[in-house]
C-alpha positions in Angstrom: 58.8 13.8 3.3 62.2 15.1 3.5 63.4 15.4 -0.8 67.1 15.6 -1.7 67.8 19.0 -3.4 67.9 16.6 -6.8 64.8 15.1 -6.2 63.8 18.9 -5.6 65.1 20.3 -9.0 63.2 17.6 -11.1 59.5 18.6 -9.5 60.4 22.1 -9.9 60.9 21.3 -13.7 58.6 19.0 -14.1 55.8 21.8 -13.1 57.4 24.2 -15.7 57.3 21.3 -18.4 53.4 20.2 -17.5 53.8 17.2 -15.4 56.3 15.4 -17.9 59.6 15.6 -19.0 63.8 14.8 -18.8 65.1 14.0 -15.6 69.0 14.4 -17.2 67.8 18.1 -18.9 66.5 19.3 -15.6 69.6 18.0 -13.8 72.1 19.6 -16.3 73.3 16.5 -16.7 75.1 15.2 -19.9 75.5 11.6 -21.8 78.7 10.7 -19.6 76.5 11.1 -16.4 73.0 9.0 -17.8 73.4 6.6 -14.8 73.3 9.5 -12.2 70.4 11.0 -14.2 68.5 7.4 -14.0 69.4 6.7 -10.6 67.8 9.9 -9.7 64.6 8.8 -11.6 64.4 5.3 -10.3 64.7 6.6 -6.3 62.0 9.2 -7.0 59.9 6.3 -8.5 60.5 4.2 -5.5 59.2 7.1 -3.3 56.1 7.5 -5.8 56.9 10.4 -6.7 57.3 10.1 -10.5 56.3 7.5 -13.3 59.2 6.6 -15.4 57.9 6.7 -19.0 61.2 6.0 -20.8 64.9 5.6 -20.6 67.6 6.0 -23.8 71.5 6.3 -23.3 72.0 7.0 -26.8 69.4 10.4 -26.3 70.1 10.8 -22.9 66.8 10.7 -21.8 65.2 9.9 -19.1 61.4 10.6 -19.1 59.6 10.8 -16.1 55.6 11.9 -15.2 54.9 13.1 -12.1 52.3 11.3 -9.8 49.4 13.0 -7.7 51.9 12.4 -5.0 54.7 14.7 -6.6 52.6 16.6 -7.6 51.6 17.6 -4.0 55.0 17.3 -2.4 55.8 20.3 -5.2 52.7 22.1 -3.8 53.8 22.3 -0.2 57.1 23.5 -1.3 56.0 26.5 -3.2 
């Protein structure tokens, strides 16, 4: 499976945070940027890498647990 360099980033922090954690804080990406953040979380969902938990603009969050099948993809790339 071929991951964008974003999609990339967010397993690689997702294994330092224990399997969960925010999409827009492992992205560096601030409040005016949510949508980028979300889009990033919603394309990894499609692909099955991630569950998205939880989503607030306000906290600029965007939660996301990783699936047995990020999990792995993070595995071959280490």
């Amino acid at each position: 499976m071929n991951l964008l360099p974003e999609h990339q980033t967010v397993l690689k922090g997702l294994h330092g945070k224990g399997g969960t954690g925010n999409v827009n804080e492992f992205l560096a990406i601030g409040a005016p940027d949510f949508d980028r953040g979300f889009t990033v979380a919603n394309d990894m969902q499609n692909l099955d890498l991630v569950k998205l938990l939880y989503s607030n603009f306000n906290k600029n969050l965007v939660v996301v647990e990783w699936t047995l099948l990020g999990e792995s993809e993070f595995g071959k790339r280490v």
